[in-house]
PLY file of the C-alpha trace (Angstrom):
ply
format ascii 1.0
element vertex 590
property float x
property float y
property float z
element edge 589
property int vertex1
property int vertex2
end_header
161.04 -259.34 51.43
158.69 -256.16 52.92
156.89 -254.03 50.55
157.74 -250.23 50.80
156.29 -248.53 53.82
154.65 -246.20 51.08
152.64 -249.17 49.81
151.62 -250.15 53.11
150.57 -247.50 54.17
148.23 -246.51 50.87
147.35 -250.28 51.64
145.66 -249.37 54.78
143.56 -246.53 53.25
142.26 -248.12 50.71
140.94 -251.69 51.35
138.51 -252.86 48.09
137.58 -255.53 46.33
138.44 -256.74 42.91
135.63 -258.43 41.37
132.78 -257.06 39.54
128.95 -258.50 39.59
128.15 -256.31 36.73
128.56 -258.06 33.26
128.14 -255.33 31.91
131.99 -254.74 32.58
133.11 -258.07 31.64
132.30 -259.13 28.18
130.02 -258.05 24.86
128.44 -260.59 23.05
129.70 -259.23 19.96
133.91 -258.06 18.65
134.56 -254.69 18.46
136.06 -253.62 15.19
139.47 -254.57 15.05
142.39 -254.19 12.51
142.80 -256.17 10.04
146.71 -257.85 10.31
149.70 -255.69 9.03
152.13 -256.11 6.72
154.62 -257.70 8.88
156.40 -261.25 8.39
155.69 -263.79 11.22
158.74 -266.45 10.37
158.87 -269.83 11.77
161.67 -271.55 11.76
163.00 -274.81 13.88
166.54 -273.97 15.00
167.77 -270.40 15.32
166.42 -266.43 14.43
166.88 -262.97 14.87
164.87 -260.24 14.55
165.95 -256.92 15.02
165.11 -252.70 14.13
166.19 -253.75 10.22
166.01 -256.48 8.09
169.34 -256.61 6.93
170.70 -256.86 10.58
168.45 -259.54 11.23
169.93 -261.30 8.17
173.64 -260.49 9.23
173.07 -262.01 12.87
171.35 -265.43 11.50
174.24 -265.28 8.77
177.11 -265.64 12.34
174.44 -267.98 13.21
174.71 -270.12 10.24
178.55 -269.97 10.28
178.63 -271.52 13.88
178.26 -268.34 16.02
175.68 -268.47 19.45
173.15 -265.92 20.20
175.60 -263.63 21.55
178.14 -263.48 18.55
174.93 -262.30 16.09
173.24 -260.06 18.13
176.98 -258.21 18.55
176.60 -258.36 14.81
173.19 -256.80 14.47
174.39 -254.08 16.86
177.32 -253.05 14.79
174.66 -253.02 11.61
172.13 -251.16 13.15
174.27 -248.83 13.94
174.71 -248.02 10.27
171.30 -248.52 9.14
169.03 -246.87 12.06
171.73 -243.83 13.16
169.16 -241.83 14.37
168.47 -244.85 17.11
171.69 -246.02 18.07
175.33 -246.82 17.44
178.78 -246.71 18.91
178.67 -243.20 20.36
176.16 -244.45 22.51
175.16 -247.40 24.78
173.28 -250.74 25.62
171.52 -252.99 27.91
171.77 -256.71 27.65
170.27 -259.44 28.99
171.54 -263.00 28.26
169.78 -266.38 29.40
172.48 -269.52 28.85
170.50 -272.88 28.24
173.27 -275.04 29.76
173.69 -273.18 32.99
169.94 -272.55 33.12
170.94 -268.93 33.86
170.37 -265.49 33.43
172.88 -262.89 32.96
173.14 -259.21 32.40
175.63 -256.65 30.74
175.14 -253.41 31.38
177.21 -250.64 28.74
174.70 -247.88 29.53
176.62 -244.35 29.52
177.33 -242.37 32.57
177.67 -239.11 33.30
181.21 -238.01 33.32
183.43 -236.74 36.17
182.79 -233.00 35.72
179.19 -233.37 35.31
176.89 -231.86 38.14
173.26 -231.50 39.44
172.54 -228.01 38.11
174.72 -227.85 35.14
171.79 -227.47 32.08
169.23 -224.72 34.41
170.31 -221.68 32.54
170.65 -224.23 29.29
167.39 -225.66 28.50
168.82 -227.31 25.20
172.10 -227.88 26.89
171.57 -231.41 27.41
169.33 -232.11 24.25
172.01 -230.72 21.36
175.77 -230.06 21.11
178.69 -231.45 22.88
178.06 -230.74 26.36
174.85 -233.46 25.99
177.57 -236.37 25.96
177.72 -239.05 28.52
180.68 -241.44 28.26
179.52 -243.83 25.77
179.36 -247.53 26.42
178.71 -249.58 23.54
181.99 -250.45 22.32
183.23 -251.55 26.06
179.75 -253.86 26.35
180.25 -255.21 22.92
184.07 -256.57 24.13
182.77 -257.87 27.13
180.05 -259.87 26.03
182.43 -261.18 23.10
185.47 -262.15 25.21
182.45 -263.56 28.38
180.11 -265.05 26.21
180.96 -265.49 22.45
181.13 -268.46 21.14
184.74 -268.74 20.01
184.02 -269.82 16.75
183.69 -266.15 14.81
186.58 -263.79 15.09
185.81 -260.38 16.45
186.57 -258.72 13.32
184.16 -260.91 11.44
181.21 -259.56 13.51
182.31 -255.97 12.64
183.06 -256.98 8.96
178.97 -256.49 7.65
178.97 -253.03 9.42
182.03 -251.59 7.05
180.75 -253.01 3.89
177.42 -251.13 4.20
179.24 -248.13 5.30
181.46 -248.29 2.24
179.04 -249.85 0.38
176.29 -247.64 1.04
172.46 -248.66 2.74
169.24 -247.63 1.30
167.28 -244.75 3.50
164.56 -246.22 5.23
160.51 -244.50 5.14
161.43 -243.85 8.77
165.04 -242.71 9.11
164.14 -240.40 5.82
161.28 -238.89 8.00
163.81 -238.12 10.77
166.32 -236.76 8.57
163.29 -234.21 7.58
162.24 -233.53 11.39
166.15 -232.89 11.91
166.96 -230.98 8.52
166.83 -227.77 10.28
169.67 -228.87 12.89
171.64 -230.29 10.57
172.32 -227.02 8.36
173.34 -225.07 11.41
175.87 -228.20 12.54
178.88 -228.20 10.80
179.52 -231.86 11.75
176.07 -233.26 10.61
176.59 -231.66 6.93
177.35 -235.20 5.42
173.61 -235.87 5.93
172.71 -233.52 3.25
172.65 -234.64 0.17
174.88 -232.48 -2.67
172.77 -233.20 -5.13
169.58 -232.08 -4.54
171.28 -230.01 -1.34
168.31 -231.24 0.77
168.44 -234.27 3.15
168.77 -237.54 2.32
165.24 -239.45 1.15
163.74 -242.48 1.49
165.32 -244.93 -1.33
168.72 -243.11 -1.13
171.93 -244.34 -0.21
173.94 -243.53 2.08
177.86 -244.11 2.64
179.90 -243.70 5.53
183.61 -243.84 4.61
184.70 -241.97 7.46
182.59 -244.83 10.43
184.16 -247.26 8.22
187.68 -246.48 8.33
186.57 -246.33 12.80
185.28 -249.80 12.15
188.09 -251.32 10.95
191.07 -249.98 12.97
188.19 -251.63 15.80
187.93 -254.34 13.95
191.83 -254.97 13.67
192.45 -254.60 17.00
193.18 -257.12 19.08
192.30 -254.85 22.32
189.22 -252.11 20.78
188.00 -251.86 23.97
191.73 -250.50 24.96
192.16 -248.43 21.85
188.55 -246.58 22.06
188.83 -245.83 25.63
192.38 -245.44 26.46
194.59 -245.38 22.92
194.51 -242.90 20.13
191.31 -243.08 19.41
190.57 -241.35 22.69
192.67 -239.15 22.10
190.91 -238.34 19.06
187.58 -238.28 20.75
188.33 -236.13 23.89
190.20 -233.51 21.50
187.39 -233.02 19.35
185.04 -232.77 21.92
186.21 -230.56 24.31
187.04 -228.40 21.70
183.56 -227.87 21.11
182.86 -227.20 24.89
182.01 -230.86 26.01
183.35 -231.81 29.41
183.85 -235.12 28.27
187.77 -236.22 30.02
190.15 -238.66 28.97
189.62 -239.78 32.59
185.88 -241.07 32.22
187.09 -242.80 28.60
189.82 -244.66 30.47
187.66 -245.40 33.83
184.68 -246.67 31.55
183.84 -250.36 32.58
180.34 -252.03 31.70
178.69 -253.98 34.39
178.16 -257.48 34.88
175.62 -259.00 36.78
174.73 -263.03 37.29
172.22 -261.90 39.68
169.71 -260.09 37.59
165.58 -259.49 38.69
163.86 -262.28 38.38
160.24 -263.30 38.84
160.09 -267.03 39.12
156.19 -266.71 40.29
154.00 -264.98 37.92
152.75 -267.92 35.72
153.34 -272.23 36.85
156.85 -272.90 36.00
157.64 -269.98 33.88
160.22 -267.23 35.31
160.89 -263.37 33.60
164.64 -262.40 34.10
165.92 -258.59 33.39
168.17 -256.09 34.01
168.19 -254.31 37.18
168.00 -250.18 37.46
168.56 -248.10 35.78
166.55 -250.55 33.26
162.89 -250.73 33.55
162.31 -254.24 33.80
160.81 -254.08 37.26
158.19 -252.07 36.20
157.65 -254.06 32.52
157.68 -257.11 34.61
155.44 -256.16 37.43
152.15 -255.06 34.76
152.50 -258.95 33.40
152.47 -260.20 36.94
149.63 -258.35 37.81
147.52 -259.78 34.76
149.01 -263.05 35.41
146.81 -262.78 38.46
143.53 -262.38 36.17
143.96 -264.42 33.29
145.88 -267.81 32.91
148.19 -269.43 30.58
144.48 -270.91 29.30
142.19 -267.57 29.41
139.73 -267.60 26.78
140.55 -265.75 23.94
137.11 -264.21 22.63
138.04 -261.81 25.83
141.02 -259.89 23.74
138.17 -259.09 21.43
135.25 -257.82 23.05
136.14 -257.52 26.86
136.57 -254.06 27.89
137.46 -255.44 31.79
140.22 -256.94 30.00
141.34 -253.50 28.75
140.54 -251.76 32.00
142.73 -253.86 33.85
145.43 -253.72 31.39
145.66 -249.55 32.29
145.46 -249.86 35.73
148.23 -252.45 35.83
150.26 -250.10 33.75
149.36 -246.88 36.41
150.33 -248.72 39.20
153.84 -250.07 37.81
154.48 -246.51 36.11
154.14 -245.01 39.26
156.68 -247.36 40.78
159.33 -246.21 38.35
159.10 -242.48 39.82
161.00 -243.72 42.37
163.55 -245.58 40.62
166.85 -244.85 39.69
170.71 -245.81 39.44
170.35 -248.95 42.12
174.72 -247.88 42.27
173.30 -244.32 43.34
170.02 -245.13 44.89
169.88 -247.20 47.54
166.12 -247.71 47.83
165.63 -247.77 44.04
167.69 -251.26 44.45
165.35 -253.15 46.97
162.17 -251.20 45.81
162.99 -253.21 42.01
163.80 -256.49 43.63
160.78 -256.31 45.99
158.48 -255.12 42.37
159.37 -259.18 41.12
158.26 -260.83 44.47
154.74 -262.44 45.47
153.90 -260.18 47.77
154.03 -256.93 45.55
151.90 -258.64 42.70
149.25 -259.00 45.20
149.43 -255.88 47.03
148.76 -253.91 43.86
146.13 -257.32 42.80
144.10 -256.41 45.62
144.11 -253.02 45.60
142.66 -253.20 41.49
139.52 -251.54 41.43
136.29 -251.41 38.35
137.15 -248.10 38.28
140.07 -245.28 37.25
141.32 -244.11 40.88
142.68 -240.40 41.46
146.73 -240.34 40.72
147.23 -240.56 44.32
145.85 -243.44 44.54
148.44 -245.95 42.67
151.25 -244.79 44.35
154.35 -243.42 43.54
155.20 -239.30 43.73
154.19 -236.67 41.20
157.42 -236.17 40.20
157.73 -237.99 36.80
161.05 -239.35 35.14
162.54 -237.99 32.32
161.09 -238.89 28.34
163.37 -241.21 27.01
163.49 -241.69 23.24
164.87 -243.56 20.34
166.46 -246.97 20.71
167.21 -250.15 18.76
166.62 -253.67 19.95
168.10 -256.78 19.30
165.81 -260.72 19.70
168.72 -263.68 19.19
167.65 -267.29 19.79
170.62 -270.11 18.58
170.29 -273.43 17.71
171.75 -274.53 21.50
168.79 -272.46 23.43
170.37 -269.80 24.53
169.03 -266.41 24.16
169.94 -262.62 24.30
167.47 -259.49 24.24
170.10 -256.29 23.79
168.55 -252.42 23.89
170.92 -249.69 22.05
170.77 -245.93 22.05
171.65 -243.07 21.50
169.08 -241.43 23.18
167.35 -238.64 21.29
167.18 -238.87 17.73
170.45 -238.49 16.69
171.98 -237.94 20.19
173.11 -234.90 20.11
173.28 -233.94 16.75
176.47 -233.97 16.48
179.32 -236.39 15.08
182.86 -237.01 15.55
184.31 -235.37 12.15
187.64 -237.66 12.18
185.81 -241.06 13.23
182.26 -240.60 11.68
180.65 -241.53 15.12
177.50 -240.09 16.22
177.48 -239.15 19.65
174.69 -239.71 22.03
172.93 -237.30 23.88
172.11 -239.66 27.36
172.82 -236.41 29.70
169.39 -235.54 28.89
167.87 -238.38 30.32
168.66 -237.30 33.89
166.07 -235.17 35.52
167.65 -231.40 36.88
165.97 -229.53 39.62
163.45 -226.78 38.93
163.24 -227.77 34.76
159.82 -229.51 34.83
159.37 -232.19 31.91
157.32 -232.37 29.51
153.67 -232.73 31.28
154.53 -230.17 33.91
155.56 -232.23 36.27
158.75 -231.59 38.98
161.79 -233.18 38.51
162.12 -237.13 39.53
164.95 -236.51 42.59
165.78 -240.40 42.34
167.10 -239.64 38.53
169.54 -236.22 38.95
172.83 -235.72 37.90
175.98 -237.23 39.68
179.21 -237.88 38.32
179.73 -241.90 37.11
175.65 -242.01 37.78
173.42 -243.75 34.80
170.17 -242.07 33.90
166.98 -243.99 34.30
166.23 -246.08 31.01
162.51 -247.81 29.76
164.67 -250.33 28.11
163.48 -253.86 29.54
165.42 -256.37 27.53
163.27 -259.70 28.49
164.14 -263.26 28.47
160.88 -265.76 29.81
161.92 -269.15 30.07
160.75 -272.80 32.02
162.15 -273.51 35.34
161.96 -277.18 35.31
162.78 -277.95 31.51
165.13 -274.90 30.91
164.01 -273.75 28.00
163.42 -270.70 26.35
159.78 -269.31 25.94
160.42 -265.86 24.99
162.97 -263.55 23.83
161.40 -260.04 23.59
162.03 -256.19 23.86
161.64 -253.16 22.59
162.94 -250.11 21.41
161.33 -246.20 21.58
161.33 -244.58 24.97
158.82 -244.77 27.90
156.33 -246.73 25.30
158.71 -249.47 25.43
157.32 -250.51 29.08
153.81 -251.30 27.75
154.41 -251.75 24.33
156.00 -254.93 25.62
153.81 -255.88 28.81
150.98 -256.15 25.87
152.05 -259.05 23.53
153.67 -260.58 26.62
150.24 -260.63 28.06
148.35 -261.94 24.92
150.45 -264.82 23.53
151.55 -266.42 27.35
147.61 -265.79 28.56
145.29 -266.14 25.72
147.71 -268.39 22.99
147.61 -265.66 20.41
150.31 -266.02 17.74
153.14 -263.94 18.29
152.41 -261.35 14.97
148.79 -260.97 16.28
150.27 -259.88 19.89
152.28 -257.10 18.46
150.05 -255.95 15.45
147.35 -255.16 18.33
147.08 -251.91 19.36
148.62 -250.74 22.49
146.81 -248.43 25.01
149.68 -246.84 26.88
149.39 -244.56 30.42
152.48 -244.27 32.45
150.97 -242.70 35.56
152.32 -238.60 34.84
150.04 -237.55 33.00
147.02 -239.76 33.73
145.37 -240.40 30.46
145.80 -243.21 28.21
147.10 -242.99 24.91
145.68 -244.47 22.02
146.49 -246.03 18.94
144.41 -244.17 15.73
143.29 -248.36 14.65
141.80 -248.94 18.69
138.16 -249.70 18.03
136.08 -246.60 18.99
133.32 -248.41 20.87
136.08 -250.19 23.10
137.30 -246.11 24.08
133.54 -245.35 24.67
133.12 -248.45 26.75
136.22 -247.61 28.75
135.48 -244.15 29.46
131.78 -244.83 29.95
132.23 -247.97 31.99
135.53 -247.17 34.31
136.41 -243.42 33.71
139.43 -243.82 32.13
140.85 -240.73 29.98
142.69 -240.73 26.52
144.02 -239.11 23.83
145.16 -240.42 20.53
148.52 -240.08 19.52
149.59 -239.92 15.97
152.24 -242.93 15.55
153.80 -245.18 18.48
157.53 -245.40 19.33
157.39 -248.60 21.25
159.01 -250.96 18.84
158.45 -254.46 19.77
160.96 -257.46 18.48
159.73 -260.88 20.06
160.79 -264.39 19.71
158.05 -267.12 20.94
158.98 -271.03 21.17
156.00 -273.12 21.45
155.55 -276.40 22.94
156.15 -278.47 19.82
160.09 -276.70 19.84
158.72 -274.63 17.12
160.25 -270.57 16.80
157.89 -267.78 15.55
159.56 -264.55 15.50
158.21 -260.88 14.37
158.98 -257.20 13.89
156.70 -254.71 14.89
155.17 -252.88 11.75
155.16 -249.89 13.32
158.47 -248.48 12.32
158.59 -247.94 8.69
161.42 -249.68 7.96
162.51 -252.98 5.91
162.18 -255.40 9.11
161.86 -259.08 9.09
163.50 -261.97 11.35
166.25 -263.86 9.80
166.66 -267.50 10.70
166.82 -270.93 9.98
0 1
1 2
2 3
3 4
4 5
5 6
6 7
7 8
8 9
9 10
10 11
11 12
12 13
13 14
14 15
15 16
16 17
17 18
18 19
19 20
20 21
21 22
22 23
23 24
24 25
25 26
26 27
27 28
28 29
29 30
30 31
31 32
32 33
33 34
34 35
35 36
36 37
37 38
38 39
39 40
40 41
41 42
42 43
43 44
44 45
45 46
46 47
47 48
48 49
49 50
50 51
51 52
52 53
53 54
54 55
55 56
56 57
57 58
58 59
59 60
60 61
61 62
62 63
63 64
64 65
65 66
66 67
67 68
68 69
69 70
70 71
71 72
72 73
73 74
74 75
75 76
76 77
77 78
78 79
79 80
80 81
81 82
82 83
83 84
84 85
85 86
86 87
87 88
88 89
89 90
90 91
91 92
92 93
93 94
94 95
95 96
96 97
97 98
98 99
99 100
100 101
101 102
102 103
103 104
104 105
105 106
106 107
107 108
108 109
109 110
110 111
111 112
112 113
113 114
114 115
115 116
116 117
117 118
118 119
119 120
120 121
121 122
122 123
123 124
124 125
125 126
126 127
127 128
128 129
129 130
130 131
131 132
132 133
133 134
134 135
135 136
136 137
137 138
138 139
139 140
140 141
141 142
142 143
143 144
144 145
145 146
146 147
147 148
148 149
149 150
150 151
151 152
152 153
153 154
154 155
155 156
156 157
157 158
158 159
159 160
160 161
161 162
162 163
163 164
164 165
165 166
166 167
167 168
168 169
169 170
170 171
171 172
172 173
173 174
174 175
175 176
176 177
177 178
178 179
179 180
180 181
181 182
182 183
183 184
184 185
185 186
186 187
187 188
188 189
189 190
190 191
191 192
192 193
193 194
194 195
195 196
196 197
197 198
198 199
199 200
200 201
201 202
202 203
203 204
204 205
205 206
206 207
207 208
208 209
209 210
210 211
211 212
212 213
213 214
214 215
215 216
216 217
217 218
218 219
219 220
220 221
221 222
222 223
223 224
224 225
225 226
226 227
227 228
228 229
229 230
230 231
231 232
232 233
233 234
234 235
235 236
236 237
237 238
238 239
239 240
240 241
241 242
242 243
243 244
244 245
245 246
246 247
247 248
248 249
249 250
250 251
251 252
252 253
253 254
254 255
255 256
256 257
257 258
258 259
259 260
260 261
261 262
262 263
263 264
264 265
265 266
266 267
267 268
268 269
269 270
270 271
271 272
272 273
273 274
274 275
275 276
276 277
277 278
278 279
279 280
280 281
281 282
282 283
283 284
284 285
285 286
286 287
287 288
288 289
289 290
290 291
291 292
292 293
293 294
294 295
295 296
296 297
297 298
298 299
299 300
300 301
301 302
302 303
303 304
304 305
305 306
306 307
307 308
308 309
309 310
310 311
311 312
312 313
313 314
314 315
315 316
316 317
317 318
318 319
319 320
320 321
321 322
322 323
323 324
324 325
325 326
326 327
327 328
328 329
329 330
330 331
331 332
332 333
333 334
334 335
335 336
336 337
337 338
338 339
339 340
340 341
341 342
342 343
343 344
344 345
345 346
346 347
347 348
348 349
349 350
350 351
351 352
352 353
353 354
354 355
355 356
356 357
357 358
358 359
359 360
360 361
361 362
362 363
363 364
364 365
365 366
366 367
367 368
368 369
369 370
370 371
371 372
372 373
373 374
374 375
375 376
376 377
377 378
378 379
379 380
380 381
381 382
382 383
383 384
384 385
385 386
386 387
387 388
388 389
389 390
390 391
391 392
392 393
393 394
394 395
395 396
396 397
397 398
398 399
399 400
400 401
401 402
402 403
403 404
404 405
405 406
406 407
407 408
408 409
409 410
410 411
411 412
412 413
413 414
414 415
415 416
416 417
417 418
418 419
419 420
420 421
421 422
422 423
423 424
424 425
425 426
426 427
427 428
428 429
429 430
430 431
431 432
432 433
433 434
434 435
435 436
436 437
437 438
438 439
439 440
440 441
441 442
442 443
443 444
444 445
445 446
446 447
447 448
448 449
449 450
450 451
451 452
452 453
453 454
454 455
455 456
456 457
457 458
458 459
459 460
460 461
461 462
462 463
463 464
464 465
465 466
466 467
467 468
468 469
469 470
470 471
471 472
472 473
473 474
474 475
475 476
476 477
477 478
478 479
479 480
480 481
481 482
482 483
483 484
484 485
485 486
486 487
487 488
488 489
489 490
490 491
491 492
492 493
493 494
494 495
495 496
496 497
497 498
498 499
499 500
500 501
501 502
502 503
503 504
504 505
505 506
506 507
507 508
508 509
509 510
510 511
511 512
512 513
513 514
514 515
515 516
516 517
517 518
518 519
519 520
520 521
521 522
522 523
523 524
524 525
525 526
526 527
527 528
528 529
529 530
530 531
531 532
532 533
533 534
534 535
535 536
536 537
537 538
538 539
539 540
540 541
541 542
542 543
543 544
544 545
545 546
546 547
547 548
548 549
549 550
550 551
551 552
552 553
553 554
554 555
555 556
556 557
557 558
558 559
559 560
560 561
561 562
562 563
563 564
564 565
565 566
566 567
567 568
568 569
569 570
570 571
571 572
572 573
573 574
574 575
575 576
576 577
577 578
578 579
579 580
580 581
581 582
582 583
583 584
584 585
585 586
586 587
587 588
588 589
């Protein structure tokens, strides 16, 4: 398949070499000062797991395990959980990416629930509304989560757990009540100030101190609950949320807060499904990396490995993760040059080019192009390709790892975008509605780092917005079997929070805990310096900037969230949560 003209062409101007005489740029004789290992649990376990944004999700999906249910019935479980127990990442009001690999058929499959924008939606609707799209009802896109979860139950369940036993878990700890996390009580602080001036969000205040709920509190949801159940009852609750009562209920209440939400995008809602998802069957002997197409960010997650692939094999030395800065410096530029490949992606329904530019990201030919044009050095911005026109921040999500006792696998990204979507909920149903419309880039509203408006990613009615989310399954050609089930939740740090442990347990055999726990140097192309992790050791920064002229900053906290699931040779399963997120998460399995 040809490579973009635009890559030819930089191709031409800039012919280099890749390797370095200088040792100086290759190894120290002694480690940099690393972390010591987190807090996190590392479980190993010989038939099934799932790890997920909570602990008590990750129990509840290896519980449908237990009872008989494949990968897909628990991580439709853990969904519906997290959904209760991280609302400020994700839930029903919003919408999911999934990406399924089935050990029989040696195949990969993907479901795609993310929301659209709805009919009466248009390019300039938010330029005289700066928070238009960020807060209130007009941020709504037609949610998807509900139609995903139905179609990846009545596709790909296993048969053997009812549909209302997978939503069962979800009411009790709404009626039941869940403890506040360290993280979701920091958001509820961040968000205290919206919540007083929202009528709806009121039920997050806590009557008896009249402050916001804290960490160690609990927290019931009667009114999701009562939603959960008439779903759970159902024997159609795809039908009733989209087309029955319940839309009725929906649509009423928010158009009578000024959404343009219709009863026409409810009803003409269908999730995607593709058996032809990206795959790069190249990057590493006999392994292949499957994901979701646009408006997922697979292509670009998937390209950074492939590059590093072309540096380090599946038998690199692993002293070099320790006191290699070349290592390092490689790692950033890979990142720049795949970052600045997703400024031109988009809807692949929408965007024509964003469709073959993704597919041509996973082939041969791309992985050297940007292999050879790697330099010892940081390059201008023009250099790596791309426009100057940057996508949209993307935010909060949850993430779902499910491995089952036959081999098959599922990696499943939920959101709701922004914290809280839109900071608003459904008073009648309890839902918490998503604010996705603000993923979408408008015309004249630069983002965040001053830079125009990505044209690939504006508004059009039915049209997804461009997503980090890179649900991952990595798995052997010629036996068929699962390697790695891995993704990761928390906006455009998702892409190389997940390219790095990826990278260190395929390449250099580290365990997957030690892959995650390291820190993550992330630069996605707008704006060109490299954010760092407060633990990075300082002399590796001074190398890095002394050596190859890279830029940072440090950045207090990380949002990309990283849930993997590693099988090693032996058949054995390690699985871990990323410590990161403050919140009671371990794997569950068996």
């Amino acid at each position: 398949m040809a490579i973009t003209a635009l890559a030819l062409f930089v191709f031409v101007l800039w012919p280099q070499t890749i390797r370095s005489s200088n040792n100086d740029l290759k190894e120290r004789e002694d480690e940099y000062k690393w972390p010591p290992p987190s807090y996190s649990y590392m479980g190993k376990y010989t038939h099934a797991v799932v790890t997920c944004d909570h602990g008590l999700c990750s129990e509840i999906g290896r519980n449908i395990l237990l009872r008989g249910g494949n990968a897909v019935d628990a991580t439709i479980a853990s969904l519906f959980c997290l959904g209760v127990t991280n609302p400020q990442s994700s839930g029903i009001g919003g919408g999911f990416i999934l990406a399924l690999y089935n050990r029989t058929t040696q195949r990969c499959t993907v479901i795609d629930a993310r929301e659209t924008a709805p009919q009466n939606a248009y390019r300039d609707m938010y330029l005289n509304d700066e928070f238009g799209s960020k807060y209130g009802f007009r941020a709504i896109a037609t949610p998807g989560e509900i139609a995903g979860y139905w179609l990846a139950y009545k596709r790909f369940g296993s048969g053997r757990i009812s549909w209302a036993n997978l939503v069962k878990p979800a009411i009790d700890l709404c009626r039941n009540g869940v403890p506040v996390s360290e993280y979701l009580g920091y958001v509820l602080s961040v968000k205290e100030k919206h919540f007083r001036t929202l009528p709806s969000m009121q039920g997050w205040i806590n009557n008896v101190t009249n402050k916001v709920f804290v960490a160690g509190d609990i927290i019931k949801r009667p009114q999701l609950a009562n939603t959960l159940e008439r779903l759970a009852n159902s024997s159609d609750p795809e039908a009733l949320f989209y087309r029955g009562d319940m839309a009725d209920t929906i649509i009423d209440e928010i158009q009578a807060n000024g959404g343009i939400l219709t009863k026409e995008d409810l009803a003409k809602f269908k999730p995607s499904l593709n058996d032809k998802p990206l795959i790069n069957d190249h990057f590493s002997g006999d392994l292949a990396m499957c994901g979701p197409p646009p408006p997922s960010s697979f292509s670009v997650t998937q390209l950074i490995i492939s590059v590093m692939a072309r540096f380090y094999g599946p038998r690199s030395d692993k002293a070099l993760l320790y006191r290699s800065p070349l290592f390092y410096h490689r790692l950033i530029e890979a990142e720049k040059f795949a970052y600045a490949q997703r400024t031109l992606l988009g809807d692949e329904k929408f965007v024509k080019k964003a469709k073959d530019l993704a597919e041509n990201m996973t082939t041969k030919e791309y992985t050297e192009w940007i292999f050879e044009r790697m330099k010892d050095t940081a390059q201008p911005s023009e250099y790596y390709g791309g426009i100057s026109e940057a996508q949209k921040e993307d935010h909060g999500t949850s993430h779902v790892c499910a491995l089952d006792a036959e081999g098959n696998g599922v990696s499943a990204t939920s959101t709701v975008n922004r914290w809280f979507g839109a900071v608003v909920q459904s008073n009648k149903l309890g839902i918490i509605w998503n604010d996705e419309m603000d993923d979408f880039s408008s015309p004249g509203m630069e983002n965040g780092f001053g830079f125009a408006p990505s044209q690939t990613n504006f508004i059009e009615p039915g049209k997804k917005p461009m997503s980090s989310m890179s649900p991952m399954l990595i798995y052997n050609r010629k036996s068929g079997k699962l390697k790695m089930v891995i993704g990761a939740s928390g906006g455009s740090k998702i892409i190389s929070a997940m390219a790095k442990p990826i990278v260190r347990t395929l390449f250099f055999n580290e365990t997957i805990k030690e892959a995650i726990d390291a820190p993550t140097l992330h630069n996605q192309f707008t704006p060109d310096i490299t954010q760092l992790e407060g633990d990075a050791p300082e002399e590796l920064i001074d190398d890095l900037k002394r050596i190859f002229n890279q830029k940072f900053k440090p950045t207090n906290g990380f949002e990309g969230i990283v849930q993997g699931i590693f099988i090693d040779d032996n058949g054995d399963i390690y699985a871990n949560g990323d410590f990161r997120r403050k919140t009671d998460m371990h794997p569950g399995g068996y």
